[in-house]
C-alpha positions, 0 to 999 in steps of 0.5 A, a space after each residue: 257269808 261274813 257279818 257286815 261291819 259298822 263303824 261308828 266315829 265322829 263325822 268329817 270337816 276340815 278336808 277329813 273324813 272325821 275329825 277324831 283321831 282315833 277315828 282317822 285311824 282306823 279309818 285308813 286302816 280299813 282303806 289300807 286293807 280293803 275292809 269294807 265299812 259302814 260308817 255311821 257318824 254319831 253327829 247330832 245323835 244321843 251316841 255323841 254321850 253314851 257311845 266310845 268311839 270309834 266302835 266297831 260293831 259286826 254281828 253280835 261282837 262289838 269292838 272299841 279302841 283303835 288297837 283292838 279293832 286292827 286286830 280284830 280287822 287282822 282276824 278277818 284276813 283283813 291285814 294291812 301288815 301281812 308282808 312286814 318283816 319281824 323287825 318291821 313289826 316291832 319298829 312299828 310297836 315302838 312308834 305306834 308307842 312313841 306317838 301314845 306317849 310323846 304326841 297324843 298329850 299334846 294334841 289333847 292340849 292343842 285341841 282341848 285345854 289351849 283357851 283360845 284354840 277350845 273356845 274358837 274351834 273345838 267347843 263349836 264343832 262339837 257343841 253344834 253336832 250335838 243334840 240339844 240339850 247335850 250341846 251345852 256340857 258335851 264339850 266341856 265333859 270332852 275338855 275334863 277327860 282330856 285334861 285327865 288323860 294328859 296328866 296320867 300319861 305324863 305320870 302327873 296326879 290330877 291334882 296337880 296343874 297342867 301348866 307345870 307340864 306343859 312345857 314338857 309336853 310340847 318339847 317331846 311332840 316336836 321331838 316325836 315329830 322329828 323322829 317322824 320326819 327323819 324315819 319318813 324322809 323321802 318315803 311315801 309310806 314308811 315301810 316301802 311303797 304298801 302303807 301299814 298299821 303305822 301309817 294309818 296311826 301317823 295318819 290319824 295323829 297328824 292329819 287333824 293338827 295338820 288341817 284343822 283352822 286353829 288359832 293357837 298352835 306352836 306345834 302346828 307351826 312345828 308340823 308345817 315346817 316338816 314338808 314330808 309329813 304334811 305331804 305324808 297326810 295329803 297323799 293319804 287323803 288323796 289316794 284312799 279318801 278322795 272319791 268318798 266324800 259324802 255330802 255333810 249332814 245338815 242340822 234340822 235348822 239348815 234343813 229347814 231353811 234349804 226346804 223353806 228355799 226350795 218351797 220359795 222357789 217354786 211358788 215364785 215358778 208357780 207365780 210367774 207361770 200364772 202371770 205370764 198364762 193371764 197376760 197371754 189371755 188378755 193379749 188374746 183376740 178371742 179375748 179382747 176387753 169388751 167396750 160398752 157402746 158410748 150411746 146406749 150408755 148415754 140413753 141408759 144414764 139419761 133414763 135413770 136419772 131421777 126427775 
């Protein structure tokens, strides 16, 4: 009986199930090749800090890193490629590359390094699914591995700025963009109609700059203008993601309020229960208010009266 598998990621928003890119990716891979999953966010936990997602976990073998998790998928007769042909597998090499080289420093600095886009969206979603006291310098660990990251695959040293880079970055994303749309084109998939390990890097490249509220993004801008990739992302989520949205984990706080509410509901059905029993018994005839006879009263307050 094969081992069960768990796939730990950071958890969904933005209409996805995660907001991870590498996490996206094989995420799809597992729908696309019928891997069945346990995914367990690392949101609001110490693994947010100390766990490399996404991190495949099955019996006693532990994987990391998109690439080493297909294969080790594939190793499990679990091959979303099995029907390409040898050209098929080197064309997706070299884009799988092309998105690695040209795509990704881009979307770190989309995400991580543009001041206004880290300070709006990325440093409050990551900092409020963070456990305390990792929410005040998790985000900013994230934003330096970034920035490093960018400035090695652009070939650059650390100690140079990423302003000097910049332009070059986003000039071969939209190009990467463009070799996309054009290698696409009308298709649903880019190899025939069965979706592959490219699809699933493409998918997980595009959806989060396709769905995420930035405030700042001339590559967004770019990514909209090409309707059959932002049409490419919302067939995947509507074919494979669509019947498995689970309910958001809600912060201890949020969970206190909807407990305190539910607590406030029922002693208001409790209240209006009682009050509406009491006005039933005071309407009662077995229970009419007795009125004391007006002569004995009179009689009793004439003989207490002092003389």
């Amino acid at each position: 009986m094969a081992a069960a598998m768990e796939l730990r990621c950071w958890g969904g928003d933005w209409g996805l199930p995660s907001v991870h890119t590498d996490s996206l990716v094989v995420l799809a891979y597992a729908k696309f090749s019928g891997a069945k999953l346990t995914v367990s966010p690392v949101d609001w936990t110490w693994k947010t800090l100390t766990a490399s997602v996404p991190e495949l976990v099955c019996g006693e073998s532990v994987v990391q890193e998109p690439t080493q998790i297909l294969n080790f998928l594939r190793k499990q007769r679990l091959n979303a490629d099995y029907e390409l042909t040898a050209r098929q597998g080197a064309d997706t090499m070299a884009y799988i590359a092309l998105l690695e080289e040209k795509l990704r420093p881009a979307l770190l600095h989309t995400f991580w390094v543009d001041a206004e886009n880290y300070s709006n969206l990325t440093r409050p979603w990551f900092a409020s699914r963070s456990p305390f006291p990792l929410n005040f310098f998790l985000p900013s660990r994230l934003a330096n591995i970034a920035l490093a990251r960018i400035l090695v695959t652009k070939g650059e040293g650390l100690l140079h700025r990423i302003s000097e880079v910049e332009g070059k970055i986003y000039s071969d994303a939209k190009e990467c963009l463009n070799l996309l749309s054009y290698r696409l084109g009308t298709a649903n998939y880019f190899f025939d109609n069965s979706p592959t390990s490219l699809d699933a890097f493409v998918f997980g490249f595009l959806a989060p700059l396709h769905k995420a509220d930035l405030t700042s993004s001339p590559l967004q801008s770019h990514l909209r203008q090409l309707d059959n990739l932002t049409r490419f992302c919302d067939n995947i989520l509507a074919a494979h993601f669509s019947a498995d949205k689970p309910c958001p984990l809600l912060p201890a706080m949020e969970t206190m309020d909807a407990n305190l509410q539910k607590l406030t509901q029922l002693v208001n059905k409790e209240s209006n229960l009682i009050e509406k029993m009491d006005d039933n018994l005071r309407s009662s005839p077995q229970h009419k208010p007795h009125r004391p006879d007006p002569k004995s009263s009179l009689s009793s307050s004439k003989s207490s009266t002092p003389a």
